[in-house]
N, C-alpha and C positions, 0 to 999 in steps of 0.2 A: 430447883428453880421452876417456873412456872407452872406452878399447881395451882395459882390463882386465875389463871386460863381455864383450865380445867376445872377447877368450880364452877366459874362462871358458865361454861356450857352444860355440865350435870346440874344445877343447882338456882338457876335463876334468882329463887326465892332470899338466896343468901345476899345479893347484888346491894340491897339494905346495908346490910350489916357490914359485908367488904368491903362496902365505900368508902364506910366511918374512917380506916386504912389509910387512904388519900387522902385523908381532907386537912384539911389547913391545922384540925386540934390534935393530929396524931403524928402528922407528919413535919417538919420543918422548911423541907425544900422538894422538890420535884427529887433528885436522887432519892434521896429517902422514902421518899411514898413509894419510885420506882422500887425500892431493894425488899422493901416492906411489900411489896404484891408478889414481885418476882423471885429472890433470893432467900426470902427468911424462913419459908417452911424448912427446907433442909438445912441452912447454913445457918442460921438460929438470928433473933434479932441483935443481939452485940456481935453478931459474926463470930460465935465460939462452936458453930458448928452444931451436929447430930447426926442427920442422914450424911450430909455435906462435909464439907473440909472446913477448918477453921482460919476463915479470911482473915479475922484479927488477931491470927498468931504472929509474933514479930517475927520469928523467924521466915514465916512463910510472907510477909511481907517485905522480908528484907530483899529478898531474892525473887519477888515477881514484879516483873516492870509492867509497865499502862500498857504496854504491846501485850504481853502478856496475857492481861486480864481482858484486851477485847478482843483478842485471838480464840480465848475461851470462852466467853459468852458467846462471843457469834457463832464458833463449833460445834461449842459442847466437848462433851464425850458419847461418840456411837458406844452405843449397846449398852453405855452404862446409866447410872442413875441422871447425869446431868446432860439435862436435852441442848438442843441448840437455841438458839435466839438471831435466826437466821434472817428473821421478820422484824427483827428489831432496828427501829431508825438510831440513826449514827448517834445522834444525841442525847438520846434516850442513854444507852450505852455508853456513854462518856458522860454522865449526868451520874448512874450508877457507881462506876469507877471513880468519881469525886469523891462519896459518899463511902464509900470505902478506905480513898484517902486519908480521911478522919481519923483512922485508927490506927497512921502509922507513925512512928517516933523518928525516923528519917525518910529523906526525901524518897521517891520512887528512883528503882537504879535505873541504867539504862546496860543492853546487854550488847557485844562485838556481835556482827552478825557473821561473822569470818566462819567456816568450819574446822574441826576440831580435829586433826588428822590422827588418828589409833590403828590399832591391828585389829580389824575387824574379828576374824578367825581365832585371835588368843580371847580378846572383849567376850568371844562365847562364852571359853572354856571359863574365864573367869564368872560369868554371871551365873552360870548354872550351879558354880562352887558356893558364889555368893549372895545371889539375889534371889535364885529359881525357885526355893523355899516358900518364900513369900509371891515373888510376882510369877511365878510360872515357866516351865521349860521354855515356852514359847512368847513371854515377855508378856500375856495377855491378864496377868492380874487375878483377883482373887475370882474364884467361881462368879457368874450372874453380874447383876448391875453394881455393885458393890450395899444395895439395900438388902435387909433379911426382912423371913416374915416376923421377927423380934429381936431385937436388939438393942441394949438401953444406947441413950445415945452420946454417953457419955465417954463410950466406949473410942479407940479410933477408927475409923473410916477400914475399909476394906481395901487391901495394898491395893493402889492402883494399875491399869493395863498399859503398859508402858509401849507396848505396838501401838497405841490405839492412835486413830491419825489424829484425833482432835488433839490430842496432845502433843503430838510430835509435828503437827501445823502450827502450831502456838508457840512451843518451848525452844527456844535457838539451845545450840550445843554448846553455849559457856554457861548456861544459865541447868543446865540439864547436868552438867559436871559439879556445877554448884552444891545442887540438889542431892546428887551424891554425896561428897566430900562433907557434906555439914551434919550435925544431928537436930533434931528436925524436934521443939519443948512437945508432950503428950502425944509422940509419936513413937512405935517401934520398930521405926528403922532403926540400926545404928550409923553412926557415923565412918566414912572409908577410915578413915586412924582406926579407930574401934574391928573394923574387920581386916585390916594390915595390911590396907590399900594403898598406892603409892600414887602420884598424879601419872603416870606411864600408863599405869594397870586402868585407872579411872579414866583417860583416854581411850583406851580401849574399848572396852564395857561405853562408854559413849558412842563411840563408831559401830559397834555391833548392835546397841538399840538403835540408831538412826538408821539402819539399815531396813528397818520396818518401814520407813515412810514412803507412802505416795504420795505425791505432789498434785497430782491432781485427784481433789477430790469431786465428790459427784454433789451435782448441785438439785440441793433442797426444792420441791416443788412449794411454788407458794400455800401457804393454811389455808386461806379463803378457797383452793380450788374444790375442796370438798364442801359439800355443804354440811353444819355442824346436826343437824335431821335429818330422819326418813321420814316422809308422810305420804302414806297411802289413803284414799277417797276406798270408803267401804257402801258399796250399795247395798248393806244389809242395814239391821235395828240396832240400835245399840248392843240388844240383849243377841240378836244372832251374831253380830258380830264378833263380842267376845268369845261364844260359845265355839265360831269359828277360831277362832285363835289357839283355844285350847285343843279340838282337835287337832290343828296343827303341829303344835309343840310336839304334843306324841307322838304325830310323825316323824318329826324330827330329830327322836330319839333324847329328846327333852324333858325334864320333869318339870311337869306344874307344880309351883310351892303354895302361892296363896295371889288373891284379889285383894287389893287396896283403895280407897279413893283418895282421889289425887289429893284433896284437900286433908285428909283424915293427919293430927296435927298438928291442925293451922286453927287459929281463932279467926273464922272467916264463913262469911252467910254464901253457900251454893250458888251461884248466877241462876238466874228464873230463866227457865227453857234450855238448861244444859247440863250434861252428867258427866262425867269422869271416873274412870276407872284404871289403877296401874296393875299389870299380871306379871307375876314375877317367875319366873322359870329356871333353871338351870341342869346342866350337863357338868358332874362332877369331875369325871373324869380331866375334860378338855377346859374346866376353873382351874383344877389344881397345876395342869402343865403350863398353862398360862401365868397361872402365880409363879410359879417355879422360874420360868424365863424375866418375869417384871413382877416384881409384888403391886406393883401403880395399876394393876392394869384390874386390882381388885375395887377401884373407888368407880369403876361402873359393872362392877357383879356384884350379884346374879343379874342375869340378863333380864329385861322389861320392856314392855310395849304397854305403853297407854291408849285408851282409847277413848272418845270423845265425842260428844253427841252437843252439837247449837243448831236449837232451832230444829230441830230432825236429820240435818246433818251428818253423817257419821263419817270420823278419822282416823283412822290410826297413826300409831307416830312413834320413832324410835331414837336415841341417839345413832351416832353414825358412829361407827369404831372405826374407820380411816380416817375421820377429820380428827380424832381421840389420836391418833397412832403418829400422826406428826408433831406431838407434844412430846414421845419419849425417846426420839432420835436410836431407836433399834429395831434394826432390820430384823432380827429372830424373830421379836414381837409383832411386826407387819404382818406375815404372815397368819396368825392368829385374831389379830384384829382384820384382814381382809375373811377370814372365815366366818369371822363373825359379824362381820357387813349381810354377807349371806344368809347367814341363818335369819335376820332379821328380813330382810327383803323374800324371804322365798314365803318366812312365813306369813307373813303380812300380802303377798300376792295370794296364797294358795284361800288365805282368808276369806280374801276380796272376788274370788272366782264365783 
């Protein structure tokens, strides 16, 4: 979900064409346009799913209530594919969840919020017997965000991390047993009947995953507090400027790849009295461990700094990889996107010196 955020700040130019999305010929209702910017890259537009889960499976909408569903958009899942929408106004989010509505053949349940009392300590032994296969000794799911860097999408999703708190802030413990006990249409879990589960044992295994949960989780800094650019004032020439950048990059253990203009394209006349140039760069190494943690975190590498000249002018300017890094609710990936805040800023100072 919200990769349409993320265009929007890589991609200005597409702003045209994204909008077409929203507008009254494509969309029906506000839900709609909301799920169609926000939800349908991964969860597909009938809701059948690819990166995502499949909303419009009955089964999985038999078994997830409206609590549910806005427990999870405003969450997410930390570290996995599905960010938070922590920024999301209430109605926005309940507009979304209508629209979802749509495609279910009975009503939405409603879930006990009572808890679910088990033996935490056997729930181990049993999950490791019968789930750790799949979701991991320590309940955290398949390797990475549950994206690869290919995988058709036809395929099912990646077992989910069942510690993860966005999940376990969401899912009450009769709805969580549910989840168990049932078998789940184009999915490879089986069913607890199928692994010769009994409701005691499914008890259990539920008190033993809720034992993951913190209750208090850490609260999301607002998106706007970054700003979504870097822009440095270069007191050089256009042409020293760039030349300065390139040196740069090499200091920074960078490889120059090639120069671009901004426009190169576009069917579009140069502005009179201004130039533009994109320098594309990158560090293989610190690409590929980055892929490896978020494959997302490939739809702004290799790294680039534009530079720009109005009037005699000169600017440089870069995305901001911290304003980028509160779009994929993973703190592994912070890290990486704050290093790469740096590399853009130092090289861009050392330019300008």
């Amino acid at each position: 979900m919200h990769m349409f955020s993320l265009y929007k700040t890589l991609f200005p130019s597409l702003l045209v064409i994204c909008g077409l999305f929203s507008s009254p010929l494509y969309a029906h209702d506000r839900g709609e346009a909301l799920y169609t910017q926000n939800c349908a890259i991964c969860h597909g537009t009938d809701g059948m799913g690819g990166m995502g889960a499949q909303l419009a499976s009955q089964t999985f909408l038999e078994s997830a209530s409206t609590q549910y569903l806005k427990q999870t958009i405003r969450l997410g899942r930390p570290g996995r594919i599905m960010p938070s929408f922590y920024w999301m106004p209430e109605r926005d989010i309940e507009a979304i969840i209508s629209f979802i509505d749509r495609w279910r053949k009975t009503p939405a349940r409603t879930w006990p919020g009572s808890t679910i009392n088990g033996d935490a300590t056997a729930g181990k032994n049993l999950f490791i017997s019968h789930c750790a296969s799949c979701h991991g000794k320590q309940a955290g799911g398949g390797k990475g965000t549950g994206m690869h860097f290919s995988r058709p999408t036809n395929l099912p999703v990646t077992a989910p991390a069942l510690n993860n708190q966005g999940l376990l802030n969401a899912m009450p413990d009769h709805m969580l047993r549910h989840m168990i006990q049932q078998k789940r249409v184009n999915s490879l879990m089986p069913s607890a009947d199928q692994l010769g589960l009994n409701t005691r044992q499914v008890n259990n295994i539920v008190s033993y995953i809720r034992g993951f949960q913190q209750k208090d989780l850490k609260k999301q800094p607002l998106y706007d507090e970054e700003p979504a650019s870097l822009i440095v004032d270069s007191p050089y020439s256009f042409e020293e400027t760039i030349s300065n950048i390139k040196r740069s990059i090499t200091g920074s253990n960078f490889v120059h790849i090639r120069d671009q203009a901004l426009t190169e394209g576009f069917n579009v006349e140069p502005l009179k009295g201004s130039r533009q140039s994109i320098i594309y760069f990158c560090n293989f190494n610190f690409l590929y461990e980055a892929l490896k943690i978020d494959p997302r975190v490939g739809m702004f590498l290799p790294c680039r700094i534009t530079v720009i000249e109005n009037n005699g002018a000169v600017q440089m300017m870069s995305i901001n990889p911290k304003h980028l890094s509160q779009l994929f609710n993973n703190s592994e990936l912070d890290e990486s996107c704050d290093k790469m805040h740096d590399v853009y800023s130092n090289i861009m100072e050392d330019a300008s010196l």
